[in-house]
Each structure stands twice: as C-alpha cells, then as structure tokens.
C-alpha positions as CSV (number, residue, x, y, z in Angstrom):
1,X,7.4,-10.5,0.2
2,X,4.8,-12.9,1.9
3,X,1.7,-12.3,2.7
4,X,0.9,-10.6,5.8
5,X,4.1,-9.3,5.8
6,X,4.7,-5.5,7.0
7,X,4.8,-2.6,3.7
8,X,5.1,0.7,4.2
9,X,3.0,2.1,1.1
10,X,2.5,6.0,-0.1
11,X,-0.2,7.0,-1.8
12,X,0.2,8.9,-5.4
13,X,-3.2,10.3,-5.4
14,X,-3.3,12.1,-1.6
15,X,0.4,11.5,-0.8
16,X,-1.0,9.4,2.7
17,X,2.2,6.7,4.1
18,X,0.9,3.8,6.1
19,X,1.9,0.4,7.0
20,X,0.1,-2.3,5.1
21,X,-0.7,-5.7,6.3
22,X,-3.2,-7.0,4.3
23,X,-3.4,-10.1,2.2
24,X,-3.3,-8.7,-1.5
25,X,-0.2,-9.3,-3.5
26,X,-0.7,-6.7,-6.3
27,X,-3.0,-3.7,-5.0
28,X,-4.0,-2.0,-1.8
29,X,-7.0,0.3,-1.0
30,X,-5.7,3.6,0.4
31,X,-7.4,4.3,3.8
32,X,-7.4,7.8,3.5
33,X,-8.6,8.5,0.4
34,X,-9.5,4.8,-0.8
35,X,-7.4,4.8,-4.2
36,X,-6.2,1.6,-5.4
37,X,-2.4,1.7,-5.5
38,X,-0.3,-0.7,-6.9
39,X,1.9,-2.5,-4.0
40,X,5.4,-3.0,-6.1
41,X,5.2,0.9,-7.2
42,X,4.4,2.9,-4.6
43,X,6.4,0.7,-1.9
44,X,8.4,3.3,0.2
45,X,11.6,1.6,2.3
C-alpha cells in the first residue's frame, strides 16, 4: 500500500464503509463517528 492510495475501511465502532485516501499508514479517523481505526484490521476488499 502507498500512500494516497484508495482503502475501502469499515468501521468497528458504528459499522460506517468508506473509501480512504488519506496519508496515514497505520490509523484513520472515522468520518461518521470519528473513531480511530486501525487501517491493516479493519480493511474491507
């Protein structure tokens, strides 16, 4: 994975799916409920 590339994340808290593009490696903020979730874990293909 490089950054800026396109992730499809789901969030374990609220259960929210969105594509990610940001420039963090490890965590991402969840835009719907603003959780920090872990980018490896909660990748959905």
């Amino acid at each position: 994975m490089f950054v800026g590339d396109l992730v499809r994340l789901k969030c374990p808290s609220c259960g929210h799916v969105w594509d990610y593009k940001g420039k963090r490696k490890y965590y991402a903020n969840c835009p719907d409920c603003h959780r920090s979730v872990h980018i490896a874990k909660y990748r959905v293909e």
